[in-house]
N, C-alpha and C positions, 0 to 999 in steps of 0.2 A: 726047661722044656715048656713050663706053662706061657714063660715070658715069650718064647719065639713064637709059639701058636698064637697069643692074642696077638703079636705084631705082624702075622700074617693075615688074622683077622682085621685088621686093622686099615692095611695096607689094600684090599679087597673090597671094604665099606668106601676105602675113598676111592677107589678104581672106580665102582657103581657108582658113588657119587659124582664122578665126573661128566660121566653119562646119563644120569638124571638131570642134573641142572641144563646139561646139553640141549636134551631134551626138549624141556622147560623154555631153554630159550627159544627151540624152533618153535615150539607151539605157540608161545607169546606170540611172537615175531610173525608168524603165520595169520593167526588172530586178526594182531593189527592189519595187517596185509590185506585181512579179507573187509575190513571194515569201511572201504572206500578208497578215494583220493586223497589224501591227505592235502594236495594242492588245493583243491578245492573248498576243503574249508578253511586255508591258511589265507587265501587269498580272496579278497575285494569281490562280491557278487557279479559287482558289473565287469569281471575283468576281462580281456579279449582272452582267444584262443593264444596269439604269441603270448603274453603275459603268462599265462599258463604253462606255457611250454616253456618258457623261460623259466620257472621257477624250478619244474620238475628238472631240466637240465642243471641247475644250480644246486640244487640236494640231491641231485642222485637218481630222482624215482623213475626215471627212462632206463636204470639198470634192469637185468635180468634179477629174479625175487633171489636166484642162489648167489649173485654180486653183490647184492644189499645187506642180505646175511651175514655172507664173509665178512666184509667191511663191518659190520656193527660189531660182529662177533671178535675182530683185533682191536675193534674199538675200546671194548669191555674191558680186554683182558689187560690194557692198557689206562681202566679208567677214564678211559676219553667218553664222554657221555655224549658229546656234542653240544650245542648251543640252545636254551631253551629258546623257543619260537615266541612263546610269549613273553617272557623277563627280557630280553636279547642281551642275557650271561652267559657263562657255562652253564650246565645241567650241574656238573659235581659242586660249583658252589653253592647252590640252592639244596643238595644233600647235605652238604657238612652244615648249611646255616640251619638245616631243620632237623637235623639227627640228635642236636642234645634235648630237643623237648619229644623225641620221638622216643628215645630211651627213655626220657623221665615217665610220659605214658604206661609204655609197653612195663616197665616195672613196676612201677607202682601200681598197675592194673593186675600183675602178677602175686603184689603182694596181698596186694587185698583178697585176691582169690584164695591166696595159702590161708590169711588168717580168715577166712569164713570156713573157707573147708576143712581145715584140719579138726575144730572144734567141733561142726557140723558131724563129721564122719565118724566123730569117736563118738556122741550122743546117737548119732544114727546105730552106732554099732550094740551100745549100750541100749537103748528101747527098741530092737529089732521087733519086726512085727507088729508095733503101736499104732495107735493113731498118728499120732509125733511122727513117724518112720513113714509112713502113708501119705499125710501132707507133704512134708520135705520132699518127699519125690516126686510129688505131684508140681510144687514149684519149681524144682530143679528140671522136670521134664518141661515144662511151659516155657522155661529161661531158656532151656535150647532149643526150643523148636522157635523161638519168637523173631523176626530178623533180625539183624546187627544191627543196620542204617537209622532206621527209628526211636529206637529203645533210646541212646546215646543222645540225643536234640530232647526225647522228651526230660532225662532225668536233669540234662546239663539246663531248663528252665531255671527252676530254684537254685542253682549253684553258681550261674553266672551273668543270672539277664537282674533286672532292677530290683529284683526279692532281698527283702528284709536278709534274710539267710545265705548272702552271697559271700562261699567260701573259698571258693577255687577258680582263679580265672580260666576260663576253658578254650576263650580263641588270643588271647594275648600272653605275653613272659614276661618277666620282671618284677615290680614291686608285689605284693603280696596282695594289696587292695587297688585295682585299677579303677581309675576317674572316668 
């Protein structure tokens, strides 16, 4: 009994999930849409009016915005990302060549988190009420309010520009100590 309820549970999360991501993508999709011509800044300052309209007719962007959609959206579901405009690859090879250090990131940024926080949390839990418990929060509230974009260029300074303490290469892959 319990097994068929969570597989109706189950079966219902991905139902809504499908229509989240849905979602998700019109709103993306919209976004870009609202953020200009894309011709125009793909193409040469000086370019004519034909030039221009030649290009919109070669990608598409003379479609109606619910054609554009469609088409991106079998695109997707197909994996077909299109051609990047600036590499002039595909899109999905430029994902697979950058997904293994995109995992390595996202995890290891995960784990670091586990091993501060779990020790963090259990000292927190243990000086409830402290000074200790008072600071830590006050760091912790400063850490998330602070922006992302920033934080990350300042710390990767000493970890991967010409400091004596250069541990982690942070814009290259490969050898452990880059030249």
């Amino acid at each position: 009994m319990v097994k068929v309820i969570m597989g109706i549970y189950i079966i219902k999360r991905l139902f809504h999930s499908f229509f989240v991501l849905l979602g998700i993508t019109l709103l993306v999709f919209f976004l870009l849409y609202l953020s200009g011509d894309p011709v125009r800044l793909l193409m040469p300052f000086d370019a004519t009016v034909e030039q221009l309209e030649a290009a919109r007719e070669e990608l598409g962007f003379n479609d109606p915005f619910h054609i554009q959609y469609l088409r991106f959206l079998s695109r997707v579901v197909r994996l077909d990302f299109g051609m990047s405009l600036r590499r002039h690859m595909p899109a999905i090879d430029l994902v697979k060549e950058h997904f293994p250090n995109t995992l390595l990131l996202a995890s290891s940024g995960f784990l670091l988190a586990i091993v501060i926080a779990i020790p963090a949390g259990i000292l927190l839990a243990i000086k409830r009420n402290s000074v200790f418990d008072f600071v830590i929060s006050v760091l912790v509230l400063i850490g998330q309010a602070l922006p992302q974009v920033p934080v990350p260029r300042k710390v990767r300074i000493p970890i991967d520009s010409g400091h004596p303490f250069r541990l982690i290469p942070a814009t290259h892959s490969g050898a452990f100590r880059h030249t």
